[in-house]
MOPAC internal coordinates of N, CA, C and O (Angstrom, degrees):
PM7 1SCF
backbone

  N    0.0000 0     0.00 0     0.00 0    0    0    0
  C    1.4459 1     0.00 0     0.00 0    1    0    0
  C    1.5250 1   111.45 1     0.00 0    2    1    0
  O    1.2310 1   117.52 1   147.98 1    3    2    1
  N    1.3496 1   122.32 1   -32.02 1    3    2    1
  C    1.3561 1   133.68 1   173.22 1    5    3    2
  C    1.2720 1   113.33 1   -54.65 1    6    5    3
  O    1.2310 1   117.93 1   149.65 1    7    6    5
  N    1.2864 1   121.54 1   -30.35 1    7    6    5
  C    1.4251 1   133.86 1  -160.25 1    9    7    6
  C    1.7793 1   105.45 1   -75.84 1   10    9    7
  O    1.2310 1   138.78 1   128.33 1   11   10    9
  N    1.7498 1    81.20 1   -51.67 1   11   10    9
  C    2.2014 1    97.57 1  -177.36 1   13   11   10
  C    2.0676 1    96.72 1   -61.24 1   14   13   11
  O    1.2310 1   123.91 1   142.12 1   15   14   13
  N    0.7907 1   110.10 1   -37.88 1   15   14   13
  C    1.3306 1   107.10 1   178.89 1   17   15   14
  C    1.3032 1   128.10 1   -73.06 1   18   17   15
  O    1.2310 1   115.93 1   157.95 1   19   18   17
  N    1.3281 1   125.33 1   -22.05 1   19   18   17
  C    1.8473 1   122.39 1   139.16 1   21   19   18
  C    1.2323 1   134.17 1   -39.65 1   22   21   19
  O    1.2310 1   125.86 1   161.57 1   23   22   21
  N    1.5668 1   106.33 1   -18.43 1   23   22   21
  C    1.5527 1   104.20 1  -167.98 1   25   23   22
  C    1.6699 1   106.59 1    90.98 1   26   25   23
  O    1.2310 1   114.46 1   149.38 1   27   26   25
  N    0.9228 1   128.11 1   -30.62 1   27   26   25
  C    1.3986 1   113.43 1  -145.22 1   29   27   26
  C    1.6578 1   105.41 1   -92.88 1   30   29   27
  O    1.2310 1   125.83 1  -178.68 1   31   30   29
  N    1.3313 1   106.40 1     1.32 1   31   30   29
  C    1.4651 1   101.75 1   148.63 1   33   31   30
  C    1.5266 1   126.36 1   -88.05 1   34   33   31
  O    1.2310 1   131.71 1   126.73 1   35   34   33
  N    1.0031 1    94.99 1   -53.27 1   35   34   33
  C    2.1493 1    82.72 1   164.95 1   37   35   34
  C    1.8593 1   118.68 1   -35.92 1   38   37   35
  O    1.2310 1   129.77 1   121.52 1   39   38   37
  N    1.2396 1    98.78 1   -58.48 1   39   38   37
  C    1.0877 1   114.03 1   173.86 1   41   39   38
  C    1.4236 1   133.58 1   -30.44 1   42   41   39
  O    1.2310 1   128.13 1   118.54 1   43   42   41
  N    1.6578 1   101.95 1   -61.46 1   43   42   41
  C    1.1490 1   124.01 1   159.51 1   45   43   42
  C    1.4580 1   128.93 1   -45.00 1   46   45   43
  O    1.2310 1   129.89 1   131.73 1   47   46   45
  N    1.5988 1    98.53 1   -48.27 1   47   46   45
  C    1.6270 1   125.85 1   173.16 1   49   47   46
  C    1.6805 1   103.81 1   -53.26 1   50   49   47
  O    1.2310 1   121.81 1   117.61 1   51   50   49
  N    1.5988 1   114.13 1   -62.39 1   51   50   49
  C    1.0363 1   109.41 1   172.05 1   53   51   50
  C    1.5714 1   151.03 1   -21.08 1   54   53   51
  O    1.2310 1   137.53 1   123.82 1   55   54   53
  N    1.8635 1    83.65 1   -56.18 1   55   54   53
  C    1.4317 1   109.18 1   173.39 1   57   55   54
  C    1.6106 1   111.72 1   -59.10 1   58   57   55
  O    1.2310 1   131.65 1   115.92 1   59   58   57
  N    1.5631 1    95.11 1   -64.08 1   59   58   57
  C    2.0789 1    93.20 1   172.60 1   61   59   58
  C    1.0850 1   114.83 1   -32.84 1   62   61   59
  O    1.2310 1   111.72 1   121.31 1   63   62   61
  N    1.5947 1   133.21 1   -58.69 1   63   62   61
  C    1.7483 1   122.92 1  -171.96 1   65   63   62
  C    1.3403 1    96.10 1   -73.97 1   66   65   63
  O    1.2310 1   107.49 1   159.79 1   67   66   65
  N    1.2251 1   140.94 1   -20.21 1   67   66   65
  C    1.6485 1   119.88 1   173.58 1   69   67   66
  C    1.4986 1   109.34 1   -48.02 1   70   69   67
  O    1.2310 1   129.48 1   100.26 1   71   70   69
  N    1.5431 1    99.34 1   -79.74 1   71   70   69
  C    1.3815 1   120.98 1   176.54 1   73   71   70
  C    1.3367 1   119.21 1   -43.94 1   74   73   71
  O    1.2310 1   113.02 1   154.45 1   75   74   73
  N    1.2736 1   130.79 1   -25.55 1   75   74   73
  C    1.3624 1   124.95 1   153.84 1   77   75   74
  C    1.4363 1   109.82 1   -80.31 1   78   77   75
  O    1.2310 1   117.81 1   156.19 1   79   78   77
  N    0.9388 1   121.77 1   -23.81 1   79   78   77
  C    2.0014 1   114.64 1  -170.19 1   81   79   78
  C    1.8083 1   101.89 1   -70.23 1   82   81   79
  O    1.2310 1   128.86 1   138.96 1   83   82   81
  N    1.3022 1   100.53 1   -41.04 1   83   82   81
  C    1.4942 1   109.64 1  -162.10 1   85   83   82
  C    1.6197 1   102.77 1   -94.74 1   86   85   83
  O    1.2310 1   119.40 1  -137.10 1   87   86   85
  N    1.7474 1   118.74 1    42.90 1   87   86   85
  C    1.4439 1   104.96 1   177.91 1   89   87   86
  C    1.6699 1    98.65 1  -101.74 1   90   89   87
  O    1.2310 1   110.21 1    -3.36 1   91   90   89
  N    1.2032 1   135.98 1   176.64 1   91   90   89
  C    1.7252 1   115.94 1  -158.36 1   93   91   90
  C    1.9966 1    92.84 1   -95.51 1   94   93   91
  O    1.2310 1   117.62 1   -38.18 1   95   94   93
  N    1.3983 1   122.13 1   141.82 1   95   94   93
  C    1.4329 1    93.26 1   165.46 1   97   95   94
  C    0.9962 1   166.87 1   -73.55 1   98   97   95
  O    1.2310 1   124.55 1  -171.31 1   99   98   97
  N    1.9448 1   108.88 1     8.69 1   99   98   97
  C    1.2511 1   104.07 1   169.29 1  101   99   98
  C    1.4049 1   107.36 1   -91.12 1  102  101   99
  O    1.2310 1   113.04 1  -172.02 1  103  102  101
  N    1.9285 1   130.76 1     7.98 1  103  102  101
  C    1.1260 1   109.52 1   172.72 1  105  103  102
  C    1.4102 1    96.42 1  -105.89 1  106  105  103
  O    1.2310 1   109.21 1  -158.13 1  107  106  105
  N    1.1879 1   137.81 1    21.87 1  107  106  105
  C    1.5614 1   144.85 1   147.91 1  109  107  106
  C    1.5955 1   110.98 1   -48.33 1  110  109  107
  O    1.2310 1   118.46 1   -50.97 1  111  110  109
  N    1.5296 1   120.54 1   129.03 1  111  110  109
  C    1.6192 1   106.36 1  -178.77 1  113  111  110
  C    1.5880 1    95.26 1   -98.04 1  114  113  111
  O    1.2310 1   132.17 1   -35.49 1  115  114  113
  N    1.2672 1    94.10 1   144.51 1  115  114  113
  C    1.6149 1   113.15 1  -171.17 1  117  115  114
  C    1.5534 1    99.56 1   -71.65 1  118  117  115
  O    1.2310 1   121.86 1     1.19 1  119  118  117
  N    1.6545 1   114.04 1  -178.81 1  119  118  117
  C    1.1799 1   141.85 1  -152.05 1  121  119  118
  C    1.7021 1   101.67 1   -85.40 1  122  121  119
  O    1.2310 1   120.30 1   -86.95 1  123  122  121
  N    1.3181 1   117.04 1    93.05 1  123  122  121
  C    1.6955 1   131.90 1  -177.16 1  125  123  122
  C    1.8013 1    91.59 1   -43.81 1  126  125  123
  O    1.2310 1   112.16 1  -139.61 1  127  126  125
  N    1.2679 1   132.39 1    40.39 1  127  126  125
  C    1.3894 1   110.72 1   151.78 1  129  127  126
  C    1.9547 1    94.33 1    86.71 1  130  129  127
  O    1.2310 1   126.21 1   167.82 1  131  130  129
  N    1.3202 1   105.67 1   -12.18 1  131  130  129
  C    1.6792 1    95.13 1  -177.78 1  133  131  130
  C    2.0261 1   101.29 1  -108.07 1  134  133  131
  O    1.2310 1   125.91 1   -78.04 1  135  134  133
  N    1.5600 1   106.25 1   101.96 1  135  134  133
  C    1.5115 1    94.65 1  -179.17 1  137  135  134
  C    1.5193 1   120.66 1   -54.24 1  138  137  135
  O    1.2310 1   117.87 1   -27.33 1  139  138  137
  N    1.4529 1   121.67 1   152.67 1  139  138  137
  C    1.4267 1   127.24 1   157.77 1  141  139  138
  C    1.8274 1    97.35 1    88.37 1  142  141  139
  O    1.2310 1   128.90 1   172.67 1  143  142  141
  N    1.6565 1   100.46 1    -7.33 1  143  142  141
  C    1.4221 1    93.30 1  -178.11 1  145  143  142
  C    1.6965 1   134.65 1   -35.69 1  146  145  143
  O    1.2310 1   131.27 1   132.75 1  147  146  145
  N    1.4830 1    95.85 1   -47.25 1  147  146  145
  C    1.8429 1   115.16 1   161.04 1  149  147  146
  C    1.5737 1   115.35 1   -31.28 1  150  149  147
  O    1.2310 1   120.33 1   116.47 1  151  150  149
  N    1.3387 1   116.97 1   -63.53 1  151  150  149
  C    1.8031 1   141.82 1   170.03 1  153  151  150
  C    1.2647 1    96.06 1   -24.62 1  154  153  151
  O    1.2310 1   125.16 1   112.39 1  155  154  153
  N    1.7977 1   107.70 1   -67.61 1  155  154  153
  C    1.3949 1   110.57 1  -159.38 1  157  155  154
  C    1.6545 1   110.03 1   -70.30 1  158  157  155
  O    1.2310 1   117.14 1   150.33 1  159  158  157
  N    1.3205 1   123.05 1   -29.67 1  159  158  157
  C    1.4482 1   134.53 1   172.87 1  161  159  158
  C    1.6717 1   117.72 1   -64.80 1  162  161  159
  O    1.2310 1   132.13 1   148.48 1  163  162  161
  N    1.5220 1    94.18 1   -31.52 1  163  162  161
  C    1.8529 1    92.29 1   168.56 1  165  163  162
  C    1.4172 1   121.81 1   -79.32 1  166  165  163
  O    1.2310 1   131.07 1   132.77 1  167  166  165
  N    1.5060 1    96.24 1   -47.23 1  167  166  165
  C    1.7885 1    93.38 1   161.62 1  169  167  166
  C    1.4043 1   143.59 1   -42.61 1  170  169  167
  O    1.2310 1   126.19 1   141.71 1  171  170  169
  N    1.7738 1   105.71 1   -38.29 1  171  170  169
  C    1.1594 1    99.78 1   179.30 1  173  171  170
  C    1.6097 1   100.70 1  -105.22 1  174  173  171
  O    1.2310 1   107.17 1  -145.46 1  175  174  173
  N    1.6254 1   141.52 1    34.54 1  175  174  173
  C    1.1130 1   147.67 1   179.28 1  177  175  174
  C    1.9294 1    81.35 1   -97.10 1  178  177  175
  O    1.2310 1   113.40 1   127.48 1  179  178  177
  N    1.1734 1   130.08 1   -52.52 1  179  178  177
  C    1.4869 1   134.40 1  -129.09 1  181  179  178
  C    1.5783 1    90.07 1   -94.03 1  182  181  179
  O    1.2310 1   124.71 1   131.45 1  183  182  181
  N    1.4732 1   108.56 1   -48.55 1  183  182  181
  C    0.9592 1   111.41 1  -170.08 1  185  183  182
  C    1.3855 1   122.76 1   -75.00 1  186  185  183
  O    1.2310 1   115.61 1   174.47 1  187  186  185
  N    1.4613 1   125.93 1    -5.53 1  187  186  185
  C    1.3707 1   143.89 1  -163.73 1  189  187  186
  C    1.8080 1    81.54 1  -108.49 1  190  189  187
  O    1.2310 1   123.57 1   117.24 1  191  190  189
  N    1.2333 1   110.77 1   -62.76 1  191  190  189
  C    1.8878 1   103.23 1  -175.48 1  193  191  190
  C    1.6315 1   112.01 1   -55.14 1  194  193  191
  O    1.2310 1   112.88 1   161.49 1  195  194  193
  N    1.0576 1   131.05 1   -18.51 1  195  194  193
  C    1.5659 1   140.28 1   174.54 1  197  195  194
  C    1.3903 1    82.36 1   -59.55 1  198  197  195
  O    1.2310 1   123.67 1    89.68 1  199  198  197
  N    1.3688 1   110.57 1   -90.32 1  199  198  197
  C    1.6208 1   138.44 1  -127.05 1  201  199  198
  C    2.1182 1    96.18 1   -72.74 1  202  201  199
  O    1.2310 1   133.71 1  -177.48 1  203  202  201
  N    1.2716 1    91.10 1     2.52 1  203  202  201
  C    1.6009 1   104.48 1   176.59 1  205  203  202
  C    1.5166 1   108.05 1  -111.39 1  206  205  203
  O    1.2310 1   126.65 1   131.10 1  207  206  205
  N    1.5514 1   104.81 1   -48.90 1  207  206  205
  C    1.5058 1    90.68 1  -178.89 1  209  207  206
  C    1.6252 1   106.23 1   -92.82 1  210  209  207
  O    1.2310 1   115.13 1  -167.16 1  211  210  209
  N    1.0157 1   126.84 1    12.84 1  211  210  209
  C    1.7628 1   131.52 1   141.91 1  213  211  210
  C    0.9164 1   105.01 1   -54.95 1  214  213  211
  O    1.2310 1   120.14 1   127.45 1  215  214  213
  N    1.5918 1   117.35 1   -52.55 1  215  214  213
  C    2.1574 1   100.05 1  -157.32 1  217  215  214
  C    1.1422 1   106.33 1   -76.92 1  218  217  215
  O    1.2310 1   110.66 1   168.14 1  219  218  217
  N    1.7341 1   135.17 1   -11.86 1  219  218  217
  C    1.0133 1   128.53 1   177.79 1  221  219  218
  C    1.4029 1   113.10 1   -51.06 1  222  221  219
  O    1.2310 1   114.83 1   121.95 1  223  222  221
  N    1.3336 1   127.40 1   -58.05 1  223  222  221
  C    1.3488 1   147.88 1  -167.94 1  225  223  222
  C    1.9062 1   125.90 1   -91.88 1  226  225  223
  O    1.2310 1   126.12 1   137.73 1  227  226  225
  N    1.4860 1   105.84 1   -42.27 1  227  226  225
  C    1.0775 1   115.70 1   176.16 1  229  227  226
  C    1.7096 1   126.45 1    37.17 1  230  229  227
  O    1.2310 1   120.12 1  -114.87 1  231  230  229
  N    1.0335 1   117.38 1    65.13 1  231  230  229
  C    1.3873 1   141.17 1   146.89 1  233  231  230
  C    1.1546 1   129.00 1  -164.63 1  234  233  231
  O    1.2310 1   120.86 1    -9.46 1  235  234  233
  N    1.6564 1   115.97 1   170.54 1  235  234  233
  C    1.4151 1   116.30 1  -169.61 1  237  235  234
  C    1.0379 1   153.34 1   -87.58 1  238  237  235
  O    1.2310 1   129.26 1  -158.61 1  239  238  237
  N    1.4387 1    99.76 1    21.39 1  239  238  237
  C    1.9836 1   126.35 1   154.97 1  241  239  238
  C    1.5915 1   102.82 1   -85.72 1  242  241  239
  O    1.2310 1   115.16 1   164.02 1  243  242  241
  N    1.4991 1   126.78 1   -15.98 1  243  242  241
  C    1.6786 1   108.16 1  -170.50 1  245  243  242
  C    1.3276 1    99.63 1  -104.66 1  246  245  243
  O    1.2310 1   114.30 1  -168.73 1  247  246  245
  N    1.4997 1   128.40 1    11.27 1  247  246  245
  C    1.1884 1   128.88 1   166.08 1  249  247  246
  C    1.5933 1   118.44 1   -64.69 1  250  249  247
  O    1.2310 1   116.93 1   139.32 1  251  250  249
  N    1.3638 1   123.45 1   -40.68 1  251  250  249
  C    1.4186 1   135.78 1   167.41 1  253  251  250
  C    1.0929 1    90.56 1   -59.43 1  254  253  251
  O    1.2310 1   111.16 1    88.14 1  255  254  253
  N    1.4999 1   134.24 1   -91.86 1  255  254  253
  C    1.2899 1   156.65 1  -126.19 1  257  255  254
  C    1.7408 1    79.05 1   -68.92 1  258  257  255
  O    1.2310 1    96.02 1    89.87 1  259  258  257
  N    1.3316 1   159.83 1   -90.13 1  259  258  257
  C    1.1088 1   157.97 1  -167.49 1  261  259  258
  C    1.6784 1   118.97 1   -24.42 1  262  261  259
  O    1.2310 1   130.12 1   124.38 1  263  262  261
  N    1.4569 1    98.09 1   -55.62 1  263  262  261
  C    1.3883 1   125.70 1  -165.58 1  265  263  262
  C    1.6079 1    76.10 1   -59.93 1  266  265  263
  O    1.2310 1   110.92 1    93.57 1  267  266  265
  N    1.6026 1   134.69 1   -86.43 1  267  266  265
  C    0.8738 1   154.81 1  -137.49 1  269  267  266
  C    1.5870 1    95.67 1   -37.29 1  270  269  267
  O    1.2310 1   135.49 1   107.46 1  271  270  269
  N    1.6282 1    87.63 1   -72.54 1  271  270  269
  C    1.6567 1    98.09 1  -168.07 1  273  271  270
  C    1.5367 1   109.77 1   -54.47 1  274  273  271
  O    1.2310 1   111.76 1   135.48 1  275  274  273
  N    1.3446 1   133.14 1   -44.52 1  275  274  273
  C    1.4052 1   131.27 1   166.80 1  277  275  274
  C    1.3658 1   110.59 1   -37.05 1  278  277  275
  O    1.2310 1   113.87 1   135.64 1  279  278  277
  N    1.3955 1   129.21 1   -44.36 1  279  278  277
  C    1.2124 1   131.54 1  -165.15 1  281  279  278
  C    2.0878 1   103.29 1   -82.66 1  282  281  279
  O    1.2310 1   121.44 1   136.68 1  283  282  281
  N    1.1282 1   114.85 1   -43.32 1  283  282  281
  C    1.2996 1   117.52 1   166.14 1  285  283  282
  C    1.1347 1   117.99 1   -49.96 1  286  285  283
  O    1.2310 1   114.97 1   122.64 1  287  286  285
  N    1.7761 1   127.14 1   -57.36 1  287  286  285
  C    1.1638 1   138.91 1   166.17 1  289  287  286
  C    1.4206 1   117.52 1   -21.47 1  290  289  287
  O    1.2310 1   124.34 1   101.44 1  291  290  289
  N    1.5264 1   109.28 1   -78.56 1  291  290  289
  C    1.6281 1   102.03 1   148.61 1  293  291  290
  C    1.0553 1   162.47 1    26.45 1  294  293  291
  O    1.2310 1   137.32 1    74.79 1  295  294  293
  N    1.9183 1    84.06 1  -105.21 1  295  294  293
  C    1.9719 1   110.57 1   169.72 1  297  295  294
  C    2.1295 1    83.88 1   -57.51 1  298  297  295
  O    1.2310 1   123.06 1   118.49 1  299  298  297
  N    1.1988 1   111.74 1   -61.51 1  299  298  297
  C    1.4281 1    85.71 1  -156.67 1  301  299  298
  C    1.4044 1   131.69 1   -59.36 1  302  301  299
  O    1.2310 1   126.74 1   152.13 1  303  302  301
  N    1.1419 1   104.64 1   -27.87 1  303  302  301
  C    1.8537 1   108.23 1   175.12 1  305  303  302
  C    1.4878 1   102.11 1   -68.82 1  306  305  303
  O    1.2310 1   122.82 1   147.84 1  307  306  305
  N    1.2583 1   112.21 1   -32.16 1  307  306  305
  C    1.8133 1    89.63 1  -173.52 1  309  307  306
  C    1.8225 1   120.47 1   -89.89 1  310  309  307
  O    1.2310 1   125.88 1   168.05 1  311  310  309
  N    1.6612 1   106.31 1   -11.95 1  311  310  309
  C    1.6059 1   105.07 1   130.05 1  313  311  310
  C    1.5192 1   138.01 1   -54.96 1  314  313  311
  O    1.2310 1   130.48 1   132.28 1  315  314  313
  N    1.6038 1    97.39 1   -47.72 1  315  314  313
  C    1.8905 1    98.29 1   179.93 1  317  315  314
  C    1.7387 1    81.33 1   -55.48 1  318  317  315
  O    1.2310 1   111.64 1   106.00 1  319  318  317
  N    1.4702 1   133.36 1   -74.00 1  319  318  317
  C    1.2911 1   127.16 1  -151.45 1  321  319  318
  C    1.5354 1   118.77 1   -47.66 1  322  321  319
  O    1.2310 1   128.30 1   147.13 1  323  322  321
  N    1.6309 1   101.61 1   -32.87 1  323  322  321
  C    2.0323 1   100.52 1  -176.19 1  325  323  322
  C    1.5901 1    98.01 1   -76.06 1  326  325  323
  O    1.2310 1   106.82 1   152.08 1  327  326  325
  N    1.2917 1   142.13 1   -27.92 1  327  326  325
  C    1.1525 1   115.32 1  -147.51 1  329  327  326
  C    1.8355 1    93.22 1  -128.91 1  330  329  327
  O    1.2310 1   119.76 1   172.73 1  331  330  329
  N    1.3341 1   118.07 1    -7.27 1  331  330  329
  C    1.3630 1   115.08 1  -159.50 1  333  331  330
  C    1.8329 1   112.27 1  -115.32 1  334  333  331
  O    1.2310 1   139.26 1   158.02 1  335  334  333
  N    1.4305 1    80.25 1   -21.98 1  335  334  333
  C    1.9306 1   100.25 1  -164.81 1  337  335  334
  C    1.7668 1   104.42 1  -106.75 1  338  337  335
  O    1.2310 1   119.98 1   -65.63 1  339  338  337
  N    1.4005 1   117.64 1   114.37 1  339  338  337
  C    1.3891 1    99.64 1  -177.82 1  341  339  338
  C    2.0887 1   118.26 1   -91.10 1  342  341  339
  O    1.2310 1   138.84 1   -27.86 1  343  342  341
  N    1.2266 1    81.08 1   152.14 1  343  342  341
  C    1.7791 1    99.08 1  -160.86 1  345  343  342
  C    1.4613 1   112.52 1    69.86 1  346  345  343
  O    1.2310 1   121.25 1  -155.45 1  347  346  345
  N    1.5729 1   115.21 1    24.55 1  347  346  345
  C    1.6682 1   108.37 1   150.82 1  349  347  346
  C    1.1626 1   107.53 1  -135.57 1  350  349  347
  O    1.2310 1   129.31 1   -16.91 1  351  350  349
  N    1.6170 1    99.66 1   163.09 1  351  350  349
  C    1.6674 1   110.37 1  -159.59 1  353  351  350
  C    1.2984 1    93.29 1  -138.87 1  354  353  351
  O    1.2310 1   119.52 1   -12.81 1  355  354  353
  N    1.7847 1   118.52 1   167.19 1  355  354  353
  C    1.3432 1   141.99 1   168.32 1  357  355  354
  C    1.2581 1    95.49 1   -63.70 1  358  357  355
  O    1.2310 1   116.82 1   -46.43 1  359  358  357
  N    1.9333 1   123.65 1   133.57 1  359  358  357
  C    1.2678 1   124.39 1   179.08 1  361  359  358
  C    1.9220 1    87.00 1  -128.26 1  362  361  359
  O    1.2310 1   121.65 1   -47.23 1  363  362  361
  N    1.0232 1   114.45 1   132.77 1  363  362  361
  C    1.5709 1   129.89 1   175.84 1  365  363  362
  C    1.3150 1    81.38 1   -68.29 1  366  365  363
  O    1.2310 1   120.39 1   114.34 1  367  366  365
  N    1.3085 1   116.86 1   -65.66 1  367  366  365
  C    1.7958 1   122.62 1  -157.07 1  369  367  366
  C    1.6712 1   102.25 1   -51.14 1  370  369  367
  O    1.2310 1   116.59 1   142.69 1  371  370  369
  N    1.5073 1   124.09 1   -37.31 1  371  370  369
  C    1.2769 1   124.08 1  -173.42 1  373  371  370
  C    2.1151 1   109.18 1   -75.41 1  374  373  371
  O    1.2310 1   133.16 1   171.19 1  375  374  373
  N    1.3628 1    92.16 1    -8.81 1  375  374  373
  C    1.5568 1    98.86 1   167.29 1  377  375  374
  C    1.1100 1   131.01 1   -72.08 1  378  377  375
  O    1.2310 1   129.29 1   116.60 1  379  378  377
  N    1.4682 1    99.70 1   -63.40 1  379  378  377
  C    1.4149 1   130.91 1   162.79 1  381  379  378
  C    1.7445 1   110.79 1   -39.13 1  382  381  379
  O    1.2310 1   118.51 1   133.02 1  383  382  381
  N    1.1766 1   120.44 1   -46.98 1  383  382  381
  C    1.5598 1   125.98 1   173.53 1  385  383  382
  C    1.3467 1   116.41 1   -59.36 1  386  385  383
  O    1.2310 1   127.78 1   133.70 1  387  386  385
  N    1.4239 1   102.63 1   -46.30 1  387  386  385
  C    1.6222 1   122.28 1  -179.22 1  389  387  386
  C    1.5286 1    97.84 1   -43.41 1  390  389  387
  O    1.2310 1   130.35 1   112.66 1  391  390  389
  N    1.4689 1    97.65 1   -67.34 1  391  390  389
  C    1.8316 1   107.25 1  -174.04 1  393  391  390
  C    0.8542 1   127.42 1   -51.08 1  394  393  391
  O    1.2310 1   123.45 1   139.53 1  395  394  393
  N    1.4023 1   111.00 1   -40.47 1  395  394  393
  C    1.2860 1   116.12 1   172.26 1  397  395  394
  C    1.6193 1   121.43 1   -60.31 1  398  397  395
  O    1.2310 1   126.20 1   123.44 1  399  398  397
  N    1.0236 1   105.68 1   -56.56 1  399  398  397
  C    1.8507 1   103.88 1   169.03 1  401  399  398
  C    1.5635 1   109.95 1   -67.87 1  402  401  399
  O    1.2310 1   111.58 1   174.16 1  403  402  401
  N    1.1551 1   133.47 1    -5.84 1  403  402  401
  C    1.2050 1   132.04 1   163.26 1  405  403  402
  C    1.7684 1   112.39 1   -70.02 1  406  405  403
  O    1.2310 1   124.51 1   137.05 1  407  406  405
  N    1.2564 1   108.94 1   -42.95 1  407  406  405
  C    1.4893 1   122.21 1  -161.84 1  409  407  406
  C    1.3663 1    98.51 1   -87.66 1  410  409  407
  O    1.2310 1   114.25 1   160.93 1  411  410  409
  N    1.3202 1   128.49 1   -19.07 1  411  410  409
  C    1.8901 1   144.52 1   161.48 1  413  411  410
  C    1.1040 1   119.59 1   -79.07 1  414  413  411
  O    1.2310 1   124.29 1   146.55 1  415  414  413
  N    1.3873 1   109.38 1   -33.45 1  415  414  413
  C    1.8342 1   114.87 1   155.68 1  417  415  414
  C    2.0607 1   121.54 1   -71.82 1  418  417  415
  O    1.2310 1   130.61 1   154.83 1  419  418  417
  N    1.1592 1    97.14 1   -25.17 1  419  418  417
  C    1.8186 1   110.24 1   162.45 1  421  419  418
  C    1.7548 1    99.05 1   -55.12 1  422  421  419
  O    1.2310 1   136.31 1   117.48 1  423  422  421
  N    1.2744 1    86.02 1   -62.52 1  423  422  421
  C    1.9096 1    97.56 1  -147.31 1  425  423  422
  C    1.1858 1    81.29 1   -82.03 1  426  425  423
  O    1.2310 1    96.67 1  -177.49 1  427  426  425
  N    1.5716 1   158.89 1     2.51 1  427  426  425
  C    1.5164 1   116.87 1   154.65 1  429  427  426
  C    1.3172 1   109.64 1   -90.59 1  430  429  427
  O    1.2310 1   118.43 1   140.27 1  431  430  429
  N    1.8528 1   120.59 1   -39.73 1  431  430  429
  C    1.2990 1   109.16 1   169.82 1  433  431  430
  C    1.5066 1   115.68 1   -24.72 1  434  433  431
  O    1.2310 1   118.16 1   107.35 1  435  434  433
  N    0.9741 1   121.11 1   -72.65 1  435  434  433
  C    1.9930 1   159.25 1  -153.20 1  437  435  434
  C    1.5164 1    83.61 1   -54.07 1  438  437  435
  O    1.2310 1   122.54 1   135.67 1  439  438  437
  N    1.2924 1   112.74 1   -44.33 1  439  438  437
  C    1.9364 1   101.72 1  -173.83 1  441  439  438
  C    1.6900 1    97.59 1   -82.70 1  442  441  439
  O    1.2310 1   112.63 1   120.82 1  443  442  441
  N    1.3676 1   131.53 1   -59.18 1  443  442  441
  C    1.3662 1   126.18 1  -159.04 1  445  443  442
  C    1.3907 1    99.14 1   -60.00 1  446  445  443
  O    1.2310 1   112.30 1   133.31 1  447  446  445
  N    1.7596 1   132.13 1   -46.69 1  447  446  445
  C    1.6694 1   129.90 1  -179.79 1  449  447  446
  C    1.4162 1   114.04 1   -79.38 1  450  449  447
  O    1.2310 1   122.39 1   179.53 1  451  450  449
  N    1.4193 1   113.03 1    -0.47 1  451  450  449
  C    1.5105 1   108.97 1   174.55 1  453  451  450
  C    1.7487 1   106.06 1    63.86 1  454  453  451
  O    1.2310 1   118.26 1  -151.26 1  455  454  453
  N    1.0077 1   120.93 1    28.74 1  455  454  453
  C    1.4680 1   107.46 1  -175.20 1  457  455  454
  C    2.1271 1   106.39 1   -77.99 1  458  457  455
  O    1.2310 1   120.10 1   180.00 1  459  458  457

């Protein structure tokens, strides 16, 4: 438990969706036959980096401050990706997913701390 509280699992977490965000897209492997599959992979990327960079801190002022930066995190890779990464682009929809597992990473904290 000491460990989640360094940070250096978020962190870590972080790095993985970098390094996956920034692979080019035609060497991206396409959609195994399950649509929207991506959606479901951003959600639980965002929502796993919340519920990590929560345990760093654990109370209920770093819930904004977490959410926030998760949500920045994001917007910025999917700029580095529209303008930096070739054959990937800014997806609103890949935002919207983000948030969404961001706002699922709130509400499970919120149930396990009872806040």
């Amino acid at each position: 438990m000491k460990f989640i509280q360094t940070g250096w699992p978020a962190i870590l977490w972080a790095i993985f969706i970098l390094t996956l965000s920034v692979i080019p897209g035609k060497q991206f492997p396409k959609e195994l036959f399950i649509p929207h599959l991506d959606k479901a992979v951003h959600l639980t990327f965002y929502l796993v980096l919340f519920v990590l960079g929560y345990g760093a801190k654990k109370n209920e002022l770093s819930i904004l401050a977490v959410s926030t930066v998760c949500f920045l995190y994001g917007l910025l890779i999917e700029l580095i990706q529209h303008y930096l990464i070739p054959n990937r682009f800014f997806g609103a929809d890949d935002i919207l997913a983000n948030t969404i597992g961001i706002v699922f990473g709130v509400l499970l904290v919120k149930r396990i701390y009872k806040f």
